[in-house]
ROFI-740564 format. One record per residue (C-alpha): residue number from 1; residue in three letters; x, y, z. Coordinates in Angstrom, 2 decimals, padded with zeros to 5 digits, m for minus. Layout:
REM ROFI-740564
<resi NUM; resn ALA; xx X; yy Y; zz Z> .
...
***
This chain:
REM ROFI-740564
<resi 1; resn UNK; xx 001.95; yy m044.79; zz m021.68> .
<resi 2; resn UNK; xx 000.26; yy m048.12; zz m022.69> .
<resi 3; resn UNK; xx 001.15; yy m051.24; zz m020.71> .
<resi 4; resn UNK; xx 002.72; yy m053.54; zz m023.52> .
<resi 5; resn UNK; xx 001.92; yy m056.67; zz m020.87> .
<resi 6; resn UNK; xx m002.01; yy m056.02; zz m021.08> .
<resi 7; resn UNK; xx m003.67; yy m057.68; zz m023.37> .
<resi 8; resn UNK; xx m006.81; yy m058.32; zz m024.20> .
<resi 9; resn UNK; xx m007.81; yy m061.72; zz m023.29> .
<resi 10; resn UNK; xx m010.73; yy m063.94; zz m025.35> .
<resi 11; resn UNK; xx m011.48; yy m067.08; zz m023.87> .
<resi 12; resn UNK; xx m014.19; yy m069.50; zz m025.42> .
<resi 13; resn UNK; xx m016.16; yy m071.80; zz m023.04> .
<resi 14; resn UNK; xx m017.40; yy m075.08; zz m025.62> .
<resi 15; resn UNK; xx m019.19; yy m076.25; zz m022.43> .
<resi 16; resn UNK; xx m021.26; yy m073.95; zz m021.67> .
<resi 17; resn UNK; xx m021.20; yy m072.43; zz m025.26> .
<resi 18; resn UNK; xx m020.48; yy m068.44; zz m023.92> .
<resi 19; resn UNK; xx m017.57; yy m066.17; zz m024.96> .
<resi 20; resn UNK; xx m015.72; yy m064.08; zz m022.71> .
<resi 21; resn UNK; xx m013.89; yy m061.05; zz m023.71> .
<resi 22; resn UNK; xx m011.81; yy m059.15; zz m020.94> .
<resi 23; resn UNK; xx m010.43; yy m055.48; zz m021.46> .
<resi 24; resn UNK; xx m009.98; yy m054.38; zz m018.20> .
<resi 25; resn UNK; xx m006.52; yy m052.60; zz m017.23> .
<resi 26; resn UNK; xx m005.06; yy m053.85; zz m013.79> .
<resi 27; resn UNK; xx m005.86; yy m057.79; zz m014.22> .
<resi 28; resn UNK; xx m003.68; yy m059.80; zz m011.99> .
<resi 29; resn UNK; xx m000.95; yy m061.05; zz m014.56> .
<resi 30; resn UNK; xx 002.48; yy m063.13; zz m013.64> .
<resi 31; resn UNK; xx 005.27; yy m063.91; zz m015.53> .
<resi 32; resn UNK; xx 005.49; yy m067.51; zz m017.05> .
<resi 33; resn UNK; xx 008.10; yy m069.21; zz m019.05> .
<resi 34; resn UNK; xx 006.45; yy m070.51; zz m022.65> .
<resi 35; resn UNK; xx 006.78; yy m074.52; zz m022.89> .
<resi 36; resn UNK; xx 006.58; yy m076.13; zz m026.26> .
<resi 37; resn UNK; xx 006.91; yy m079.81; zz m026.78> .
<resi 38; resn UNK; xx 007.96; yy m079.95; zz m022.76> .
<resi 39; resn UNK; xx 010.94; yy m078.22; zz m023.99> .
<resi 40; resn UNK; xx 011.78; yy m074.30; zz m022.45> .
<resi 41; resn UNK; xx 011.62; yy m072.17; zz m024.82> .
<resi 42; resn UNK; xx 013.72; yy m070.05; zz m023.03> .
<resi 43; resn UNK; xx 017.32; yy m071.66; zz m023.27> .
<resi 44; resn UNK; xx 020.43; yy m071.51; zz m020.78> .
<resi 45; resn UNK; xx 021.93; yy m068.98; zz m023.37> .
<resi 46; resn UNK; xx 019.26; yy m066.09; zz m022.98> .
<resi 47; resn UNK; xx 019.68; yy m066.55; zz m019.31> .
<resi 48; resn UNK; xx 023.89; yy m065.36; zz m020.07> .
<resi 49; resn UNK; xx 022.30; yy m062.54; zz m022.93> .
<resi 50; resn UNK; xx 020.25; yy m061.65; zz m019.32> .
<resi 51; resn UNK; xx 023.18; yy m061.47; zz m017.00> .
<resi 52; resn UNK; xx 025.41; yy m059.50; zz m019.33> .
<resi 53; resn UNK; xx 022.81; yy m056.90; zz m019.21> .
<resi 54; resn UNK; xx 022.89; yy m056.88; zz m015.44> .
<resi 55; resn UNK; xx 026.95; yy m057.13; zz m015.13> .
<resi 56; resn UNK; xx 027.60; yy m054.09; zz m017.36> .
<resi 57; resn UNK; xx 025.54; yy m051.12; zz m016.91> .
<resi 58; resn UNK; xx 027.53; yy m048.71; zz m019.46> .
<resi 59; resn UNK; xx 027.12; yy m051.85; zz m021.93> .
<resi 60; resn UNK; xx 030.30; yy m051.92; zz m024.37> .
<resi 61; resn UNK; xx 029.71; yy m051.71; zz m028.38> .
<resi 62; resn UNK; xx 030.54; yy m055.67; zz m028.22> .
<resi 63; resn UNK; xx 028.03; yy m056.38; zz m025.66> .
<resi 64; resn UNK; xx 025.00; yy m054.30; zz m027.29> .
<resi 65; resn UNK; xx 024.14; yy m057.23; zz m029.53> .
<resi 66; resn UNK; xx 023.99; yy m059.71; zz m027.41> .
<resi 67; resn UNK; xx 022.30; yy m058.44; zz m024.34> .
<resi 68; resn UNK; xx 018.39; yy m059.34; zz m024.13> .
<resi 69; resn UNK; xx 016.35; yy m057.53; zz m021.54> .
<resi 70; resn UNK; xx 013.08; yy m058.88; zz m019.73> .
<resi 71; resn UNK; xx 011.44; yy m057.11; zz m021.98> .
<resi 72; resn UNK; xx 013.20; yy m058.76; zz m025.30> .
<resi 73; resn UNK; xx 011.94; yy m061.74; zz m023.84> .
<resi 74; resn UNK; xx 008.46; yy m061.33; zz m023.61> .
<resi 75; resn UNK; xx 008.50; yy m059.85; zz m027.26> .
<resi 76; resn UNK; xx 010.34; yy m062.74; zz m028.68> .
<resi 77; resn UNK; xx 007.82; yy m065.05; zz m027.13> .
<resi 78; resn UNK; xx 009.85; yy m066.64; zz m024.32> .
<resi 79; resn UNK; xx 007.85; yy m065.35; zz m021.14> .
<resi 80; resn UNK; xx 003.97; yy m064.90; zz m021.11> .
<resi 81; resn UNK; xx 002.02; yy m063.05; zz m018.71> .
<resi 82; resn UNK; xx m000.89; yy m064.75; zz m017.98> .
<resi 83; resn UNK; xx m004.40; yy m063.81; zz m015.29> .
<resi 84; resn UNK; xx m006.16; yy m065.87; zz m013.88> .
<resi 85; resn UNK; xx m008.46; yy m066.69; zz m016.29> .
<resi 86; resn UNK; xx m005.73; yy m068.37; zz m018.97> .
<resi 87; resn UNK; xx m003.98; yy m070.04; zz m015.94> .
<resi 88; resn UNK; xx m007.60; yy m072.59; zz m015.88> .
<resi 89; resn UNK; xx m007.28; yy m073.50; zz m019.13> .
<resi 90; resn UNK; xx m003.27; yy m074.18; zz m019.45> .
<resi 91; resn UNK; xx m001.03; yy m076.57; zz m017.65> .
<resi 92; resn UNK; xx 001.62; yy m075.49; zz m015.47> .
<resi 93; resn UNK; xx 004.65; yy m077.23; zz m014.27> .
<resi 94; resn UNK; xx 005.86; yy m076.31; zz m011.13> .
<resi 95; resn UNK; xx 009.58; yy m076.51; zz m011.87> .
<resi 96; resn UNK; xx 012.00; yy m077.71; zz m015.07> .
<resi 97; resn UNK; xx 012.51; yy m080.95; zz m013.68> .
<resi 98; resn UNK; xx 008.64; yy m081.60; zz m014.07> .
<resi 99; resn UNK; xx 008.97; yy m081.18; zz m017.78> .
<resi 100; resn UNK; xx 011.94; yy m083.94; zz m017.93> .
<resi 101; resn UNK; xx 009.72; yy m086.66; zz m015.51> .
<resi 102; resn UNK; xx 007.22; yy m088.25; zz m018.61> .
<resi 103; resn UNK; xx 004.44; yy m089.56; zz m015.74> .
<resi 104; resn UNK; xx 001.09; yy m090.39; zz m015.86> .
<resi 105; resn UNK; xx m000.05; yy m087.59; zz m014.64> .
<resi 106; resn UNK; xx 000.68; yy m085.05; zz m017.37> .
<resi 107; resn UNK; xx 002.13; yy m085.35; zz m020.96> .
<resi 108; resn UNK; xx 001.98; yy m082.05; zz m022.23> .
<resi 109; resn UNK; xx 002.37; yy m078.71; zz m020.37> .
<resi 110; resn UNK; xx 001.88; yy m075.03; zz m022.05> .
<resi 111; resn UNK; xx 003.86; yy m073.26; zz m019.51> .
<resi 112; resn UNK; xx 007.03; yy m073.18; zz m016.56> .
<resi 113; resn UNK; xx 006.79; yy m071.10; zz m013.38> .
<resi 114; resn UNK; xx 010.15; yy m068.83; zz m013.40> .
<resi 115; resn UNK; xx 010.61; yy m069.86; zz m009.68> .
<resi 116; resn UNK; xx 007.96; yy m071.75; zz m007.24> .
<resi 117; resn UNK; xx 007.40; yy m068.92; zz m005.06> .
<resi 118; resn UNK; xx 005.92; yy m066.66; zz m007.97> .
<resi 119; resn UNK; xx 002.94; yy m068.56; zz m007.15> .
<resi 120; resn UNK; xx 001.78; yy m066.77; zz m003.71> .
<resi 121; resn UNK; xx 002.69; yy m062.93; zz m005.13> .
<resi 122; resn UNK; xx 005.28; yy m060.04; zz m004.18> .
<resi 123; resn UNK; xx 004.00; yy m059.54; zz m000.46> .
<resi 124; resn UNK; xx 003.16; yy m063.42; zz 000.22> .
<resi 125; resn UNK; xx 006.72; yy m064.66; zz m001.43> .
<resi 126; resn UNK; xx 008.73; yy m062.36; zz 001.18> .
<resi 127; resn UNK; xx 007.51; yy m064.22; zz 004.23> .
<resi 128; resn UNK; xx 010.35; yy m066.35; zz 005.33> .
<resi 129; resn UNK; xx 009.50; yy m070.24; zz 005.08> .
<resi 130; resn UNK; xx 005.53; yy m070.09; zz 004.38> .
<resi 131; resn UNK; xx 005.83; yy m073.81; zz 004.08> .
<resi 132; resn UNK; xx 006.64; yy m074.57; zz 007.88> .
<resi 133; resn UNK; xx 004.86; yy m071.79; zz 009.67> .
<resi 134; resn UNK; xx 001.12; yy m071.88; zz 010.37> .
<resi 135; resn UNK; xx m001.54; yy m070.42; zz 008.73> .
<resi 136; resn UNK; xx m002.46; yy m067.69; zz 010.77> .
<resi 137; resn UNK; xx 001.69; yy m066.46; zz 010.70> .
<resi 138; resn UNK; xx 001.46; yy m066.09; zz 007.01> .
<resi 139; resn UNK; xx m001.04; yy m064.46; zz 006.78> .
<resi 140; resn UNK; xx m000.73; yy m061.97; zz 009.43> .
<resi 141; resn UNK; xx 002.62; yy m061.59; zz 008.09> .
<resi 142; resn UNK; xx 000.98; yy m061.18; zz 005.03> .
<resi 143; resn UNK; xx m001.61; yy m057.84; zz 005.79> .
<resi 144; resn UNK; xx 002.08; yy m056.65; zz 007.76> .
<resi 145; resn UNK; xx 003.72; yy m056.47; zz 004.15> .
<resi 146; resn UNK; xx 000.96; yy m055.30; zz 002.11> .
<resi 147; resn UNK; xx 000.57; yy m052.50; zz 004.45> .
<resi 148; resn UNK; xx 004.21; yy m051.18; zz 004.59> .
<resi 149; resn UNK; xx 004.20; yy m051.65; zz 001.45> .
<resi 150; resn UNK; xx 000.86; yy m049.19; zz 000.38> .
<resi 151; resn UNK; xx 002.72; yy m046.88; zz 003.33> .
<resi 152; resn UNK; xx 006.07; yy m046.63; zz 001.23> .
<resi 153; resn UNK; xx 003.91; yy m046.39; zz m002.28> .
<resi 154; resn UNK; xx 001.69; yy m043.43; zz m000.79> .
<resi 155; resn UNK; xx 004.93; yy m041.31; zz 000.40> .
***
């Protein structure tokens, strides 16, 4: 089966005048919404085509057309996945309401993160509060999750 998020990724460096070309399976990817001209392009109506997909598993002949699926959205150009290597050269707002606020600061971003905590991962975005516990907590809590986690993947 071929992974329809990996991609091959080409990144030119004008600085330092090298080309990069990675083809590597397993990169680090996470989902990002697509921002053009500090608008979404993922609208408040995909987000309903999404939950009628989730409210009715035996999908009636009415619903087929209009249900969208993660999937759907990442073909039509609404989510990206990017690694870590695209996520240097684009700019990333933190939440919607960063793409409304016109500040010095930034003008133009290329992408949206779906939800703040994306950011840290799956096992670092299940510890309760990371931002008013102590280092050390997190991440002890951290090598706890990853752990049970390879434990339940292995059996």
């Amino acid at each position: 089966m071929i992974d329809k998020y990996n991609k091959i990724l080409y990144i030119l460096n004008l600085i330092y005048s090298f080309y990069r070309i990675y083809t590597d399976s397993g990169r680090a990817q996470r989902p990002l919404f697509i921002v053009e001209n500090n608008n979404l392009k993922f609208k408040k109506s995909d987000l309903e085509r999404m939950k009628i997909d989730d409210e009715n598993d035996k999908k009636d002949d009415e619903n087929v057309r209009n249900v969208m699926t993660f999937d759907d959205a990442v073909e039509r150009g609404l989510i990206e996945f990017l690694d870590v290597e695209e996520e240097e050269v684009s700019m990333i707002a933190m939440m919607i309401d960063d793409l409304k606020d016109r500040s010095d600061y930034c003008y133009t971003y290329t992408h949206c993160e779906i939800h703040p905590s994306m950011i840290l991962g799956v096992c670092a975005s299940i510890i309760p509060f990371p931002d008013h516990n102590q280092v050390n907590f997190i991440y002890f809590s951290f090598i706890y999750v990853n752990i049970k986690l390879n434990n339940i993947v292995s059996s």
